[in-house]
C-alpha positions as CSV (number, residue, x, y, z in Angstrom):
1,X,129.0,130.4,134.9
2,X,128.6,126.5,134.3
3,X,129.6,125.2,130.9
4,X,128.2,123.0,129.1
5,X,130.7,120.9,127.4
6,X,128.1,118.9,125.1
7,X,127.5,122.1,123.0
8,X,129.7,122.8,120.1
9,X,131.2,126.1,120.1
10,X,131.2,127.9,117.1
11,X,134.9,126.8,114.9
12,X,135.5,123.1,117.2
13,X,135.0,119.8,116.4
14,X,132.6,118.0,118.7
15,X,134.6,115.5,121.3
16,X,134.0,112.1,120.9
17,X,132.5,110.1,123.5
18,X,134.5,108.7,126.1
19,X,135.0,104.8,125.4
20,X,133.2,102.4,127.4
21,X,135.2,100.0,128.8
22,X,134.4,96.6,127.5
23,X,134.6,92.5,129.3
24,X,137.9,91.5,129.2
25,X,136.5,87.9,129.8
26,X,136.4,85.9,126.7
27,X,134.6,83.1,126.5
28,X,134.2,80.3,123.6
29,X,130.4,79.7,125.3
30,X,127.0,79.4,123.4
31,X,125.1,83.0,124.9
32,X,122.1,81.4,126.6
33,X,118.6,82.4,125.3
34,X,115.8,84.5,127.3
35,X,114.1,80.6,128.0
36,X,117.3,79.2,128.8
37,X,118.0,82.1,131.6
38,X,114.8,82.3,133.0
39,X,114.3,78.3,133.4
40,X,117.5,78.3,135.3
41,X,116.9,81.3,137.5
42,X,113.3,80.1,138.2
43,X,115.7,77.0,139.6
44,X,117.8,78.7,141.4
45,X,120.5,79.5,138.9
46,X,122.3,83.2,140.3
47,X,123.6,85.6,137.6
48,X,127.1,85.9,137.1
49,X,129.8,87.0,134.5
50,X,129.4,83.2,133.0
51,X,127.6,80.4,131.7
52,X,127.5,78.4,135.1
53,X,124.9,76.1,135.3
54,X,124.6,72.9,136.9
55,X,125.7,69.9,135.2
56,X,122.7,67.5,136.3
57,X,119.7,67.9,138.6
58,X,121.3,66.2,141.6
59,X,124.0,69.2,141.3
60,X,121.3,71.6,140.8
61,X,119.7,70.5,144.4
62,X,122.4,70.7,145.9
63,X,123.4,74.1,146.0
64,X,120.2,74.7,146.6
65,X,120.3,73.2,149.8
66,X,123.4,74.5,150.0
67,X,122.5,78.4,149.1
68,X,119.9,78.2,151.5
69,X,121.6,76.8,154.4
70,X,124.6,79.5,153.3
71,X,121.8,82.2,153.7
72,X,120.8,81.6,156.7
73,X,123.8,81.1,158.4
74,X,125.3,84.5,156.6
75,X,122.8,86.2,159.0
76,X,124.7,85.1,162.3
77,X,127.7,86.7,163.9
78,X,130.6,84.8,165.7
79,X,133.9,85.3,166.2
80,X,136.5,84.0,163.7
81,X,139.6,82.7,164.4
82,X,142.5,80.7,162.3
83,X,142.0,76.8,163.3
84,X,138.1,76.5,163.0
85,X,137.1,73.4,161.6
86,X,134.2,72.7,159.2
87,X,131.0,71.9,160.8
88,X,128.7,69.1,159.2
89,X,125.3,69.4,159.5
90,X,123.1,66.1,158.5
91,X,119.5,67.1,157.3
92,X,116.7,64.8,156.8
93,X,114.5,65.6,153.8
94,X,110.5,65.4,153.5
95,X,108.1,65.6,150.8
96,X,108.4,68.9,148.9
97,X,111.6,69.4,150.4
98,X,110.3,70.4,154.0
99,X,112.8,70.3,156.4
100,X,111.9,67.0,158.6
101,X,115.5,67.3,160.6
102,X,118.5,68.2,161.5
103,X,121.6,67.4,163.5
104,X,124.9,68.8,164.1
105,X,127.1,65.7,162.9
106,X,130.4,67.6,162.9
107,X,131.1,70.6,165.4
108,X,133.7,73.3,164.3
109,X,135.7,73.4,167.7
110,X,133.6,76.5,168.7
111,X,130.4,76.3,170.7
112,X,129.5,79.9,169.3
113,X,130.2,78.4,165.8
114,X,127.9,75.7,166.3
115,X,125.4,77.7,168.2
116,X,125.5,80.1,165.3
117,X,124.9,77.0,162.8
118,X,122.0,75.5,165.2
119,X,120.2,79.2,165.4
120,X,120.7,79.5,161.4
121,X,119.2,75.8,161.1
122,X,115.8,76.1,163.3
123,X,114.9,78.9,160.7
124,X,115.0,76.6,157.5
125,X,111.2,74.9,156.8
126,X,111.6,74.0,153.4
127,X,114.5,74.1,150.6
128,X,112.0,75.5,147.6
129,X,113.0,74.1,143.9
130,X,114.4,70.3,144.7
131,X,112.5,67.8,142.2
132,X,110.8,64.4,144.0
133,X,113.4,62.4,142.3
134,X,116.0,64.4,144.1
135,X,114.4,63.7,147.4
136,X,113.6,60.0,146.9
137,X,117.3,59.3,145.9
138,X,118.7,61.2,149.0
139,X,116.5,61.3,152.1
140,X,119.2,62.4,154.1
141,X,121.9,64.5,153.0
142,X,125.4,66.0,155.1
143,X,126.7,69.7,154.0
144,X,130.1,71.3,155.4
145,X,130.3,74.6,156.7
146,X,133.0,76.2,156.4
147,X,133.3,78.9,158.7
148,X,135.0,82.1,157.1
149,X,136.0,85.1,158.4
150,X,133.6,88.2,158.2
């Protein structure tokens, strides 16, 4: 026979609830209205355990070249080893943020690294969310990747 500890029996004092555990992080920051988290997820913001937003538009971009890029790559396999460098990739921005080229402008000291960045790059058309002020001030941008092990 199951019992059901929820019921009072007849004489006993009902338990309490157990206690939730509750954020140990404390944190002096303004909580950010419904407008203020939507406007910065609609550009590109990520939720997290803290107020994290970029400091300026030009830092907002560029994680979101960044992010993208990340993404893409995440999808590859290679093997890690202690020693890999960074690889540097040099993209070319067009209108809208399209994708006009790419090159390889640092190789990690692994031609499956590198192949792995190159098959990750030919997938990316367009980085969605950069403003035209962003583009016009930085046609062409260089991003590290840093290979890490998986």
């Amino acid at each position: 026979m199951v019992v059901d500890k929820s019921v009072v029996v007849k004489g006993e004092k009902p338990k309490p609830p157990p206690k939730v555990p509750t954020s140990t992080i404390k944190t002096n920051e303004k909580p950010l209205s419904e407008a203020d988290i939507l406007k910065a997820l609609g550009g590109g913001a990520r939720p997290g355990a803290t107020n994290s937003l970029p400091k300026n538009e030009g830092e907002r971009c560029f994680g979101v070249i960044k992010r993208t890029i990340d993404r893409e790559w995440s999808r590859e396999s290679f093997t890690w080893y202690a020693g890999l460098r960074s690889g540097i990739v040099e993209i070319q921005l067009g209108k809208d943020g399209t994708l006009r080229g790419w090159r390889l402008a640092g190789t990690t000291g692994s031609a499956e690294v590198d192949n792995s960045i190159r098959r990750a790059m030919t997938r990316i058309e367009r980085f969605h969310g950069l403003t035209a002020t962003f583009i016009s001030t930085y046609p062409v941008i260089s991003i590290e990747l840093k290979p890490v092990g998986r």
